[in-house]
C-alpha positions as CSV (number, residue, x, y, z in Angstrom):
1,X,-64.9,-12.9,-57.0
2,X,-61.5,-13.4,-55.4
3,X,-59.2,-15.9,-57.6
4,X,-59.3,-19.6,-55.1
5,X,-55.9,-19.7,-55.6
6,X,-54.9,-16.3,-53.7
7,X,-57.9,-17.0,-51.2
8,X,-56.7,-20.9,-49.9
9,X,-52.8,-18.9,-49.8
10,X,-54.3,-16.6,-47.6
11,X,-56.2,-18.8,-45.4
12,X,-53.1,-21.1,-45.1
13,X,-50.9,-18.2,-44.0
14,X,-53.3,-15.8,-41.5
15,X,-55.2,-19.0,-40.0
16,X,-57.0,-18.0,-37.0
17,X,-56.9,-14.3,-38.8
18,X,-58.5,-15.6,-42.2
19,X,-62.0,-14.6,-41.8
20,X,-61.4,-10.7,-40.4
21,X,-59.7,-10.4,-43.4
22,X,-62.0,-12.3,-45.6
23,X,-64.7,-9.8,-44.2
24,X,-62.8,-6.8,-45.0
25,X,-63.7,-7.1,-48.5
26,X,-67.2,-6.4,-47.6
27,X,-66.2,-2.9,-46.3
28,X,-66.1,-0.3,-48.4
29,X,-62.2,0.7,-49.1
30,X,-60.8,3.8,-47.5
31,X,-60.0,6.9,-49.8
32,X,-57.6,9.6,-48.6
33,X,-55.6,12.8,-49.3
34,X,-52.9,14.6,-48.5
35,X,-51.9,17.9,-48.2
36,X,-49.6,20.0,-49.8
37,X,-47.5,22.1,-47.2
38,X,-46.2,24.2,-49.8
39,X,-49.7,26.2,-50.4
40,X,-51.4,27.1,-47.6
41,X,-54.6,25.5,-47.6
42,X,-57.7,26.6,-46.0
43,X,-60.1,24.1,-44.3
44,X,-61.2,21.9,-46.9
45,X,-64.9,20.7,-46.8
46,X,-64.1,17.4,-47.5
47,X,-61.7,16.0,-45.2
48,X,-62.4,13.6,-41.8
49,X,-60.2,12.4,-39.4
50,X,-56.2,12.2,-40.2
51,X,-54.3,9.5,-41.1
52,X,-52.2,8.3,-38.5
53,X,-48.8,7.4,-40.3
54,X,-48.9,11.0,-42.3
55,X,-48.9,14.5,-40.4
56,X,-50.6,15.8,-44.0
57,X,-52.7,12.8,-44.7
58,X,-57.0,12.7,-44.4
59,X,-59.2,10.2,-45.0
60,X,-62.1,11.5,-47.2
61,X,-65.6,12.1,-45.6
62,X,-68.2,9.7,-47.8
63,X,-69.9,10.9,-51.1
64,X,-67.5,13.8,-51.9
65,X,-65.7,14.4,-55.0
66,X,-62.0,16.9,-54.4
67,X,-61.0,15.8,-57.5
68,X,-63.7,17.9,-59.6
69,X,-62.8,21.0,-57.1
70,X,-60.5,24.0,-58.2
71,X,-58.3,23.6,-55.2
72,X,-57.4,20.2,-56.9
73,X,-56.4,22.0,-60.0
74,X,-54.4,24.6,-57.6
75,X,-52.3,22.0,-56.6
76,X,-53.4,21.9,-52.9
77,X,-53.8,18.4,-52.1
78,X,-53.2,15.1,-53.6
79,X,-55.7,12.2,-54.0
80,X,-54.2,9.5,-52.5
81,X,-55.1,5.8,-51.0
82,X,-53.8,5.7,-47.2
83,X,-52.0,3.3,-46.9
84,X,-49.6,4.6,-49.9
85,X,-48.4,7.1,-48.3
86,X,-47.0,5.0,-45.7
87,X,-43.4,3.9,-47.8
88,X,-42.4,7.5,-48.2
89,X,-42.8,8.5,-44.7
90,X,-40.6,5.7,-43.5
91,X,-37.9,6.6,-46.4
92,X,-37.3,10.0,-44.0
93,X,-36.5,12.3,-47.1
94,X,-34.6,15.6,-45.6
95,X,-34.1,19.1,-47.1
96,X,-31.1,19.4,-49.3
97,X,-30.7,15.9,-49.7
98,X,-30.1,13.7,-53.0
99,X,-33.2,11.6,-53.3
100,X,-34.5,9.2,-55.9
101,X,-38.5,7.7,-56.4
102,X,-37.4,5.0,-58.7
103,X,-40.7,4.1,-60.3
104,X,-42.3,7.0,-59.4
105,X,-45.7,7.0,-61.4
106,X,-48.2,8.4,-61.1
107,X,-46.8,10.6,-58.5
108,X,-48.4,10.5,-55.1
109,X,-45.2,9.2,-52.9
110,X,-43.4,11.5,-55.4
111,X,-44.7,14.4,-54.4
112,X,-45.0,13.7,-50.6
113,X,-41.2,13.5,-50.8
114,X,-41.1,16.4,-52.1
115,X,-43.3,17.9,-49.4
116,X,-40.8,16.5,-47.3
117,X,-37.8,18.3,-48.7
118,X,-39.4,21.7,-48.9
119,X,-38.0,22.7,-52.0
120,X,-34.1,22.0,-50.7
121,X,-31.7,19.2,-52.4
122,X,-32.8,17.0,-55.7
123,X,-35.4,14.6,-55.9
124,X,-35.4,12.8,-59.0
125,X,-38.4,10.9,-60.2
126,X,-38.1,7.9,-62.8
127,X,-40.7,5.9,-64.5
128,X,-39.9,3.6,-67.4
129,X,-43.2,3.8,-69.0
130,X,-43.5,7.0,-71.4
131,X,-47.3,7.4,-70.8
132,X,-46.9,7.0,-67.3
133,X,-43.9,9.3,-66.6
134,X,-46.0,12.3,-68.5
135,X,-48.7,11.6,-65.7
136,X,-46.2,11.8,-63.3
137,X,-44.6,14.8,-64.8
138,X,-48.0,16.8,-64.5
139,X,-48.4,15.6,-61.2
140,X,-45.4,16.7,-60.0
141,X,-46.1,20.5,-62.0
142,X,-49.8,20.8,-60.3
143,X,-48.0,20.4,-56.3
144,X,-46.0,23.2,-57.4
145,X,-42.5,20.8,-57.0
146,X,-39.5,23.5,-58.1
147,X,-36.2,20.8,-57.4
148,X,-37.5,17.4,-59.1
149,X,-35.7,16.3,-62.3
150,X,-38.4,14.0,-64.0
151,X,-36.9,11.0,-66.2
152,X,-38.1,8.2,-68.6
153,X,-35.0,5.6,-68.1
154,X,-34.6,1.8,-67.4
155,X,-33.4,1.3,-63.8
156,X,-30.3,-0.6,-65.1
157,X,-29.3,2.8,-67.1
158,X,-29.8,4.5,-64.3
159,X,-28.1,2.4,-61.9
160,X,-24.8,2.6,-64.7
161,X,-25.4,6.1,-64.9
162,X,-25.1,6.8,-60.8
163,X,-23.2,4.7,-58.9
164,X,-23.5,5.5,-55.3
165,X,-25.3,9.3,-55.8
166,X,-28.6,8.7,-53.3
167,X,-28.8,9.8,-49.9
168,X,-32.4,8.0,-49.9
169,X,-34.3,5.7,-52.7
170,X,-37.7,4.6,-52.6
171,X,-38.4,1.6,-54.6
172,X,-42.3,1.1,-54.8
173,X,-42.0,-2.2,-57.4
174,X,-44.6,-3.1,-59.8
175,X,-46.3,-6.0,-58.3
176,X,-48.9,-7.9,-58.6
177,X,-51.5,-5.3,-56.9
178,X,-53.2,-8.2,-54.5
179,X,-53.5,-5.6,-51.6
180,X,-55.4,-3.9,-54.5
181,X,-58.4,-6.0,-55.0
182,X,-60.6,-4.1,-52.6
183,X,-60.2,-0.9,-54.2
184,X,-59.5,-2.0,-58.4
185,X,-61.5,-4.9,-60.2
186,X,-58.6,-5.2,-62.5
187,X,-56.1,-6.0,-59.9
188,X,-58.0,-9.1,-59.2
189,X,-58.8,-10.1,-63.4
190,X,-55.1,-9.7,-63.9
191,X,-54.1,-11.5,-61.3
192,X,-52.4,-15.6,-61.7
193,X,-49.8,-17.3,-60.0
194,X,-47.5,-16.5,-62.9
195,X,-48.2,-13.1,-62.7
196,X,-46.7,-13.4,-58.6
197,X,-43.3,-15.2,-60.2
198,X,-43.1,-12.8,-62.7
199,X,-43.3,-9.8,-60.6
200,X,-40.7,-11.5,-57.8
201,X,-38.3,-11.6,-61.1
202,X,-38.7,-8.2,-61.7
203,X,-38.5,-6.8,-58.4
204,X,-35.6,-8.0,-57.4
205,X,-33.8,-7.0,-61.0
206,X,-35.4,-3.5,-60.0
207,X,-34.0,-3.3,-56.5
208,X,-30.3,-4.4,-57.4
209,X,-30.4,-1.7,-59.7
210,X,-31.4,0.6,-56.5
211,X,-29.0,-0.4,-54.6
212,X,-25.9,0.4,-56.8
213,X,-27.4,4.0,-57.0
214,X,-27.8,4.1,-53.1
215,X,-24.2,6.1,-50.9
216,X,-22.4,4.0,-48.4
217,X,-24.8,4.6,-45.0
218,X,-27.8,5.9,-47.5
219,X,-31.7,4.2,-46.5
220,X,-33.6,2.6,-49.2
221,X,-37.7,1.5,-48.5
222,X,-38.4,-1.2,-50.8
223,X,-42.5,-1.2,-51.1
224,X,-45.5,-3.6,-52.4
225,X,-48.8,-3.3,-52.8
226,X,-49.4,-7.5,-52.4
227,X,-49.7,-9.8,-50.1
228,X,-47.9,-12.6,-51.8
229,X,-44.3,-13.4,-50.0
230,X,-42.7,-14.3,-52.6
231,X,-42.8,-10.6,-53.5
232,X,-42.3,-9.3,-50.3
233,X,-39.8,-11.1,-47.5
234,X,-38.9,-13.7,-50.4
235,X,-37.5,-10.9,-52.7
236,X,-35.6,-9.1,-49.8
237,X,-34.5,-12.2,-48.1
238,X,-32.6,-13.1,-51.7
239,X,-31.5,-9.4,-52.2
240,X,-30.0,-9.6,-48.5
241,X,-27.8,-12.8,-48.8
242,X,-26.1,-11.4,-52.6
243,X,-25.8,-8.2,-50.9
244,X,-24.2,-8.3,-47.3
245,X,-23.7,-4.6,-47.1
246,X,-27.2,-4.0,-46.8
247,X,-29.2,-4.7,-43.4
248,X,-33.0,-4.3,-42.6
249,X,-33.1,-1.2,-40.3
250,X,-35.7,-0.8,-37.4
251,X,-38.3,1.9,-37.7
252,X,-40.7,3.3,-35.9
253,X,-44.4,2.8,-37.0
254,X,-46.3,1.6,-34.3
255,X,-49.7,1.4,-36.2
256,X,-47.9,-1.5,-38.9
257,X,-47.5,-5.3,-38.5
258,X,-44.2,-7.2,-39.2
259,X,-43.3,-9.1,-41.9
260,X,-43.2,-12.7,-41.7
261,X,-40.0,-14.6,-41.9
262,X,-41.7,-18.3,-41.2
263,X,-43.5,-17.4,-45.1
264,X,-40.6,-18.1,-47.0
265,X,-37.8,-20.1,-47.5
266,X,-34.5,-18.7,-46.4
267,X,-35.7,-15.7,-44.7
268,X,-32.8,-13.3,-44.3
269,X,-31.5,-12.2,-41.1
270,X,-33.8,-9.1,-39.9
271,X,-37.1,-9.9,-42.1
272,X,-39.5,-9.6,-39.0
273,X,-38.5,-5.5,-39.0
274,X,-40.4,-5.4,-42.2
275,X,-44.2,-4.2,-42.2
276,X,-47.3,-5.2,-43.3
277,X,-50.4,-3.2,-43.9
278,X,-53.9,-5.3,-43.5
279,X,-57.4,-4.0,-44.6
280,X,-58.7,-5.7,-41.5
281,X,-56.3,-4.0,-39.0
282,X,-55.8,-0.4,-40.2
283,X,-58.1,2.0,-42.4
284,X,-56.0,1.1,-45.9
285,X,-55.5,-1.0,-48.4
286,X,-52.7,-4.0,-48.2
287,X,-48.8,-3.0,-48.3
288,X,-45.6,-4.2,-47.4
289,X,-42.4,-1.7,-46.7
290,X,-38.8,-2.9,-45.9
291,X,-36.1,-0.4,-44.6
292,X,-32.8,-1.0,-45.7
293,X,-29.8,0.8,-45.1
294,X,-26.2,0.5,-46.4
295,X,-23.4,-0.2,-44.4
296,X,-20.4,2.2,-44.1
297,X,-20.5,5.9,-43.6
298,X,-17.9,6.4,-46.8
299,X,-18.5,10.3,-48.7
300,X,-21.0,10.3,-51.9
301,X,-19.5,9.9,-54.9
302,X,-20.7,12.8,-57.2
303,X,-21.7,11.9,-61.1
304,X,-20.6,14.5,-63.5
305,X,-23.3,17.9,-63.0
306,X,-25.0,19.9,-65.7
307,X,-23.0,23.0,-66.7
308,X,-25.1,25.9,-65.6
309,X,-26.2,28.3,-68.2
310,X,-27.1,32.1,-68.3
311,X,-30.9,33.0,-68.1
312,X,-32.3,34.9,-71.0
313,X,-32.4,38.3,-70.9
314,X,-35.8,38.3,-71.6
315,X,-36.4,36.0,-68.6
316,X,-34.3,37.7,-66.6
317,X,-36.4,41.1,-67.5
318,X,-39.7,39.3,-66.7
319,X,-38.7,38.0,-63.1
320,X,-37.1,41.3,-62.1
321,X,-40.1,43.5,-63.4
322,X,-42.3,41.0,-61.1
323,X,-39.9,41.1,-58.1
324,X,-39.5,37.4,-58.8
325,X,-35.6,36.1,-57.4
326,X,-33.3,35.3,-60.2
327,X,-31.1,33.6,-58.5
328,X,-30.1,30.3,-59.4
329,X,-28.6,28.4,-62.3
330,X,-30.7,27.4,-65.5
331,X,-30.6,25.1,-67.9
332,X,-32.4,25.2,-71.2
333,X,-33.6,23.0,-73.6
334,X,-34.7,24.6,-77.2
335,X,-36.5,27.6,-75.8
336,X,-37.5,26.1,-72.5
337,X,-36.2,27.6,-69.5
338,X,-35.6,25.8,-66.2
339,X,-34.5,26.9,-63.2
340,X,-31.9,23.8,-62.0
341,X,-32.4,22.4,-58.4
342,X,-29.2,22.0,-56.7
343,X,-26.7,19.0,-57.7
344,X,-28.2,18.6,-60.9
345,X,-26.5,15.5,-62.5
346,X,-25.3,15.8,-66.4
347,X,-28.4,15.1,-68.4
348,X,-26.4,14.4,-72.1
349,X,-27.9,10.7,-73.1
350,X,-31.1,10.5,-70.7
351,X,-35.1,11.4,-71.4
352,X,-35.5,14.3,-69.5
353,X,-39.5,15.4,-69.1
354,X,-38.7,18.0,-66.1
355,X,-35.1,19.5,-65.1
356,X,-36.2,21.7,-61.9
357,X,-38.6,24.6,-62.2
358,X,-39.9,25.3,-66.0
359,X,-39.6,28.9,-66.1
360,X,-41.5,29.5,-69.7
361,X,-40.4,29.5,-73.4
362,X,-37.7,32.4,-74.3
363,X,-39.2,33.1,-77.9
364,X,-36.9,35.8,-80.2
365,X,-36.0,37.8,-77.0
366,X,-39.7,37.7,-75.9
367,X,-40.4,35.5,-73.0
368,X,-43.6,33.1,-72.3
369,X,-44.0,32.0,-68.8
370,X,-45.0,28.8,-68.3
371,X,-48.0,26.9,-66.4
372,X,-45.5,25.1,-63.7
373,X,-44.3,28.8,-63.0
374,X,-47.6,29.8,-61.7
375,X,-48.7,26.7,-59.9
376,X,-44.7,27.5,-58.2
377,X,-45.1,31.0,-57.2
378,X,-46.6,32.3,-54.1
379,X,-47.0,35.8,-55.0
380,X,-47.3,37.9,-57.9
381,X,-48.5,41.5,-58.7
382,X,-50.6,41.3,-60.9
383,X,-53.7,38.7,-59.9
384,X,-57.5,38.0,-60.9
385,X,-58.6,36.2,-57.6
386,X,-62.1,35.1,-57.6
387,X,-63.8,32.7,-55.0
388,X,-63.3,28.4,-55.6
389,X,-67.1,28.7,-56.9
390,X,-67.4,31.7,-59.1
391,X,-68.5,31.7,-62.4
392,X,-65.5,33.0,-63.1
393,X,-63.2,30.0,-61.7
394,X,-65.3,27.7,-64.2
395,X,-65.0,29.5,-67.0
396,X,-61.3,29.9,-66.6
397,X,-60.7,26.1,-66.4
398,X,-62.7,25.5,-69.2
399,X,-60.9,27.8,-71.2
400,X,-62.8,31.1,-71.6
401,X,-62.0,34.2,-71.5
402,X,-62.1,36.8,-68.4
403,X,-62.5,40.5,-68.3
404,X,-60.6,42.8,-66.2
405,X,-58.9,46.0,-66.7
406,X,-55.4,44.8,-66.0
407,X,-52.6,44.3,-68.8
408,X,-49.8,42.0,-69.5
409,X,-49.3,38.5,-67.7
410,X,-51.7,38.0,-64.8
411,X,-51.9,35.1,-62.7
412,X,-55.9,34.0,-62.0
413,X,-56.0,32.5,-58.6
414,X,-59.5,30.6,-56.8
415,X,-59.2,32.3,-53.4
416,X,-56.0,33.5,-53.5
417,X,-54.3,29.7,-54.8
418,X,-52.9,30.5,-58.2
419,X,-54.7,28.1,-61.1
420,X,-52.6,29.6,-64.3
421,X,-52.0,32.4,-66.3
422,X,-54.0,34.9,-68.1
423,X,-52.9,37.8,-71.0
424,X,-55.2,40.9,-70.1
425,X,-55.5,43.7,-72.8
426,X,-58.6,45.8,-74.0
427,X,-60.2,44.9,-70.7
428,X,-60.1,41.6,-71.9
429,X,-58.0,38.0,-70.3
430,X,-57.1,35.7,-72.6
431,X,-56.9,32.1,-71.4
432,X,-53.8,30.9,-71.2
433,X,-54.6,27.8,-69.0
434,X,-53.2,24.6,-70.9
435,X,-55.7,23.1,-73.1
436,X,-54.8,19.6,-72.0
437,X,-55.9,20.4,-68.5
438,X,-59.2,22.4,-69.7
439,X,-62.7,20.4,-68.0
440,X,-64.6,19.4,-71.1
């Protein structure tokens, strides 16, 4: 039961388009994933055609479950709706750049920016909910991501904090989730009028702190999942008249409509370059994605940057006994042991869950490599590989033991994709998979 009050906005604003989209909700919603570039992944049984607007985005073939499969735990692919992973391919993220995913939970246009980047530059992911940014934060460990700094901050701190720092922000607001209501019951029980007002509110505090953050001639993709204009052209038409430096850039993305200036009142200059995802013109859900870039071509300006640190002898011992580079500069906090990505701001004053790469725990001169380590690496020497459906594959992610002959750290990989780590002794592997990640 859609609320009346969204359905007779609708119908007023798509007229001769109503019904099409009214029937959409009698369709089943699309479900998708995307790929993850940085493990090479073999043909996966449950994938159809691709999605259009994403070179490493499938839509799901019906009655299969990747989630439950060990290539999901290997970090191979990320479940993700289709249509979200349109915002981050317009952003254009580039290797080596300085790029920030502003509310960034739970990670899915995260870590396709990070797929995007290829390991080069910072990205930095915020989310002002705790629970939320420790989602995010495993997310972002199970892709395998070795340059994000992870963060639980305000926007506003953030914006004080680093003035003028981004290349590229991605602003995916909290909103009032209409474009939802196919795919999340709660999307429509939670849903009011007030709930569209307060959102708007928000949104636009949200996106002024974004802009402060974003360098002179930098691109920032403001993003919804609702229909309601007062949350989409309405909040960038009023961010666009208190901020004349910023304009609405044309992109390319033929398979989007455009937003709709005649929906509001004092549309800004360039609104119709906006786009607009429909349920009843694309397989996805409903979105909205603006392109804004920032006048002037004028040089970064750099925040203060974390003071590098030595790496542990210990670590240092482990990674050179394992042929593992240790090149780099590290930062530690307590024990833990990351390896920095490049640029990495000062983080004195700010809630840091993830500062690069965690290496492991440097305990009394002995070292403990950590799970974010494994999912990272691409080869090690000493490996228990068994095939996706062995036995052996379940028991491991449920937290049993293993035998094998071999000693010391070994990684235990589902055909050939590294899953976690394992200590072997006595023909015996101790599990050392994390026991919030075990499958009850």
């Amino acid at each position: 039961m859609l609320p009346a009050a969204f359905l007779a906005r609708m119908k007023r604003l798509l007229g001769d388009e109503y019904e099409a989209f009214l029937a959409s909700y009698d369709r089943p919603h699309n479900t998708g994933l995307r790929l993850n570039p940085r493990k090479a992944a073999a043909a996966l049984p449950f994938c159809a055609e691709r999605v259009p607007w994403e070179p490493n985005g499938f839509y799901l073939l019906p009655d299969v479950r990747p989630g439950l499969h060990p290539y999901h735990d290997a970090g191979l692919y990320y479940l993700q709706e289709p249509s979200a992973m349109a915002p981050a391919r317009l952003l254009g993220a580039q290797p080596g750049e300085v790029v920030l995913d502003l509310c960034a939970a739970p990670g899915g246009k995260a870590t396709q920016l990070a797929a995007a980047m290829a390991g080069q530059g910072l990205l930095v992911c915020n989310e002002i909910h705790p629970k939320r940014a420790k989602i995010l934060s495993s997310n972002v460990e199970r892709l395998g991501v070795t340059n994000a700094l992870i963060l639980n901050e305000h926007p506003a701190k953030l914006a004080e904090r680093f003035p003028g720092f981004f290349d590229r922000i991605l602003v995916d607001a909290p909103c009032s989730g209409e474009g939802m209501f196919r795919k999340e019951d709660a999307a429509v029980t939670d849903w009011s009028e007030e709930t569209v007002a307060m959102c708007a509110e928000r949104q636009g505090e949200i996106l002024r702190s974004a802009a402060e953050m974003l360098r002179p001639g930098g691109r920032l993709v403001y993003s919804t999942c609702t229909f309601a204009p007062e949350e989409n052209e309405g909040v960038i038409s009023r961010f666009l008249r208190d901020r004349p430096d910023f304009f609405i850039e044309e992109a390319d993305a033929p398979w989007f409509d455009r937003g709709h200036p005649e929906w509001v009142d004092k549309p800004a200059e360039g609104v119709e370059r906006a786009f607009r995802l429909w349920p009843h013109k694309l397989r996805g859900e409903g979105h909205f994605a603006a392109v804004l870039r920032r006048r002037s071509e004028e040089e970064r300006r750099l925040p203060a940057l974390q003071k590098p640190e030595a790496l542990p002898d210990c670590v240092k011992t482990f990674l050179a006994e394992n042929g593992l580079s240790t090149a780099g500069s590290v930062v530690s906090f307590g024990e833990t042991v990351y390896l920095a990505p490049e640029l990495l701001p000062d983080l004195r004053g700010l809630r840091v869950l993830r500062a690069g790469l965690e290496l492991g725990e440097a305990r009394k001169g002995r070292f403990v490599p950590a799970h974010a380590l494994a999912l990272a690496l691409t080869d090690f020497p000493a490996t228990a590989d068994f095939p996706a459906g062995s036995p052996e594959i379940g028991a491991y992610l449920h937290g049993q033991t293993l035998f094998s002959p071999q000693s010391g750290w070994v990684l235990v990989c589902a055909d050939g994709h590294p899953l976690g780590w394992a200590k072997g002794a006595d023909g015996i592997l101790k599990n050392r998979y994390p026991k919030g990640l075990r499958r009850l």
